[in-house]
Every structure is written in structure tokens, then in C-alpha cells.
C-alpha positions in Angstrom: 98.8 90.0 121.7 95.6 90.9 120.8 94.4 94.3 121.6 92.7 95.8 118.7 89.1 96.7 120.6 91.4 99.8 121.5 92.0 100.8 117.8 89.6 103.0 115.9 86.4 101.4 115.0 85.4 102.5 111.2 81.7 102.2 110.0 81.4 101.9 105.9 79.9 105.4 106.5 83.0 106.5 107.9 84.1 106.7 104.5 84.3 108.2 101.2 82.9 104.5 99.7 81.9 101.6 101.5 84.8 99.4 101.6 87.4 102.0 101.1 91.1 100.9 102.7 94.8 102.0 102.1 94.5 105.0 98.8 97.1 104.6 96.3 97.1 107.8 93.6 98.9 110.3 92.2 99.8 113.6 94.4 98.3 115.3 91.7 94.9 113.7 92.9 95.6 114.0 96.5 92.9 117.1 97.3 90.2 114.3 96.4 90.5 112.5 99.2 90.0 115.6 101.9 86.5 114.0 102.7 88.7 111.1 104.8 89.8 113.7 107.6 89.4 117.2 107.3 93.6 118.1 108.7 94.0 116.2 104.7 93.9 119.8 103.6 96.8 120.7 105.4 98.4 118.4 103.8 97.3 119.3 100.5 98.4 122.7 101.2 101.8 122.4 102.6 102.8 120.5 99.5 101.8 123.3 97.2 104.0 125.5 99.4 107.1 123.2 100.4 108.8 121.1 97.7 109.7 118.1 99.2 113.0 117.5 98.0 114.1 120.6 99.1 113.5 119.8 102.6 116.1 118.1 105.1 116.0 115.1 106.5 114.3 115.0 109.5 111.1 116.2 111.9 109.0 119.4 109.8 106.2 120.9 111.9 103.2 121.2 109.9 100.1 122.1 112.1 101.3 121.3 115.9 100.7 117.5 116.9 98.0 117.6 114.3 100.0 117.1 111.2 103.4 116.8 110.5 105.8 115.4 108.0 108.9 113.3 108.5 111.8 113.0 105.6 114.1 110.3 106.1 116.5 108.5 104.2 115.9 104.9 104.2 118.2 102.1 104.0 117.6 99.2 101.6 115.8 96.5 103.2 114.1 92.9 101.5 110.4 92.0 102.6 111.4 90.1 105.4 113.4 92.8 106.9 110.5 95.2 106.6 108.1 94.9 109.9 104.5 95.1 109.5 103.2 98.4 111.5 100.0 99.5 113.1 99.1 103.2 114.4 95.9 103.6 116.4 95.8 107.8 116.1 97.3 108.7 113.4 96.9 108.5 109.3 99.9 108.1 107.5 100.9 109.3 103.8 103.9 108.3 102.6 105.7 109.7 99.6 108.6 108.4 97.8 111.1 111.3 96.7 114.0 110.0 94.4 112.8 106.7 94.1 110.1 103.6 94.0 109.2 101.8 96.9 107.3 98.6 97.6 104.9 98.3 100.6 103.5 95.3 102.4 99.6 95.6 103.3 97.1 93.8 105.4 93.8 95.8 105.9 92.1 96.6 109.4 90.5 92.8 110.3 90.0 91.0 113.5 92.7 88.4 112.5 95.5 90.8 113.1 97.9 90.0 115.7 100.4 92.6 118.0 103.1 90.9 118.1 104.7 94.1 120.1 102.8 96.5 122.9 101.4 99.1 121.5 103.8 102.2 122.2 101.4 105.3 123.1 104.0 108.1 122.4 105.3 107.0 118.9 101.5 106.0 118.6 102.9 102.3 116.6 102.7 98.7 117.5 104.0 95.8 115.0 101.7 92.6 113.8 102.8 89.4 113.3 100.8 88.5 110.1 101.8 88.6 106.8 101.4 91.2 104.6 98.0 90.2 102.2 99.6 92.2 99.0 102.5 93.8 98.6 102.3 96.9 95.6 104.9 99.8 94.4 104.9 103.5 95.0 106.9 105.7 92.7 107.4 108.8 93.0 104.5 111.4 92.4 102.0 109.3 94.0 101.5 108.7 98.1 99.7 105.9 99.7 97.6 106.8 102.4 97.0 104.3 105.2 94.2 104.7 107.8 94.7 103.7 111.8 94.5 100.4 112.2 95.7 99.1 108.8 98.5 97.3 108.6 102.1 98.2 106.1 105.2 97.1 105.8 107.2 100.0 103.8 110.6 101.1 102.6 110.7 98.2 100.8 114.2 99.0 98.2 117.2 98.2 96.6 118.6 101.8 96.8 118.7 104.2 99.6 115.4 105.9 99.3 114.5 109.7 100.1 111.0 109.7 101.3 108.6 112.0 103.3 105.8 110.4 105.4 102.9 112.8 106.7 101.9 111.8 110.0 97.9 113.4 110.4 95.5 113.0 113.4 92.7 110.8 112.4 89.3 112.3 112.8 86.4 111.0 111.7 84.2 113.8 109.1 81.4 116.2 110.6 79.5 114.5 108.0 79.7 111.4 108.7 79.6 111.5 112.3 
């Protein structure tokens, strides 16, 4: 399938930096990137307030279907058990708790491939490439993926605590 005229388009002025992709930092650093999508401060804000692993697995309303944060415990799983996924609305940042993780990556192009319909409600469709790198996350960092970019996560040996903020994508007053 090939159906990505329906995700977001992004101009270089769309973002902080001309050729800015997936954002790999420390959490300390997080507040830096606010200029991506104003709801980021949300974000930035509930972590100050809400120690991650204090919080239960499961659904945590942030700021109504603008933001929200998922926990989950995820099983161990090799590369080739870990799907490549798309979202078209949504940004996600995900954040290892007790433990590293590796991601797959392949960045917004015209080469990607659905290899599942898009699924409107859970706002996620699955490509059949490849990942183009694959890098590690431990914990105190996040790695932030816009729509349309491609990652294969939960990559672990271990059962893995993460969280993984699920924020509306919308492109900066200034920059629009």
C-alpha cells in the first residue's frame, strides 16, 4: 500500500532546523524542543509533577485527546519481531523506565511502504521497509518521533517498564 499523500506534509520551516527527524536527548533537555509543537509543554510539565515509575501500568490522561501517556510493560522481543510503525496525528515520546531499549528508524520518505491499512482510531499503520538505523535509549533520555516517521521499538532482552507520550501534532504559530 502506498498511502502516504494522507500523512502530514513537513516543510524544513516546519522545524526547529532544516533537516530535523526523530530527537534523541536526555529528559533533562526535553523543554528545548517545545518549538516542535506547542502541547510539548505539557509534556514537559507533567513529568516535573508525576514520577514515572510511580505510575501504573496502563492509559494516564494528560490533557484530553491532546496528550496522554501510556506505561506498559513490554515483553522481550529481537529486531525481527519488532514491527516498523507509522502514526499520521500523533507525536510520540517514548521513555524507557528500568531499562535500555533499542529502536529501529526509517525517516519520513516517499519510499515507505504500508504494508497494513492505516487504522484511524489507534491513529497507526505498519511499513514494510527496513529500519535505516537502529540506536539505544536508556533510561533518562526519550526519543521523540514525528508523524510520518517510521520506528520499530521495545527492542530488549528483559521485560522493559516504559512510558510513551502520545501528543497531537501541530505545526508552530510561527512557523505556520
Amino acid at each position: 500500500h502506498r498511502d502516504l499523500h494522507s500523512f502530514p506534509t513537513r516543510r524544513s520551516s516546519d522545524l526547529i532546523k532544516k533537516g530535523t527527524e526523530m530527537v534523541i536527548d536526555t529528559l533533562d533537555n526535553l523543554h528545548k524542543y517545545t518549538g516542535l509543537c506547542p502541547s510539548l509543554q505539557t509534556v514537559v510539565g507533567y513529568l516535573l509533577s508525576h514520577p514515572l515509575e510511580t505510575l501504573a501500568d496502563g492509559k494516564h490522561e494528560v490533557a484530553g485527546a491532546e496528550v496522554w501517556v501510556n506505561v506498559q510493560t513490554c515483553q522481550p522481543r529481537t529486531r525481527e519481531q519488532a514491527p516498523l510503525e507509522v502514526h499520521r496525528d500523533m507525536m510520540d515520546i517514548q521513555i524507557p523506565i528500568d531499562g535500555p531499549e533499542e529502536h529501529g528508524f526509517v525517516p519520513l520518505t516517499e519510499e515507505q511502504v504500508l504494508s497494513a491499512a492505516y487504522d484511524h482510531e489507534a491513529d497507526i499503520s505498519f511499513l514494510s521497509n527496513s529500519p535505516q538505523a537502529y540506536f539505544n535509549v536508556c533510561p533518562g533520555q526519550f526519543v521523540l518521533y514525528l508523524p510520518g516517521e517510521g520506528h520499530a521499538p521495545a527492542i530488549t532482552d528483559n521485560l522493559l517498564k516504559k512510558a510513551v507520550f502520545k501528543v497531537k501534532y501541530q505545526i508552530p504559530n510561527n512557523h505556520a
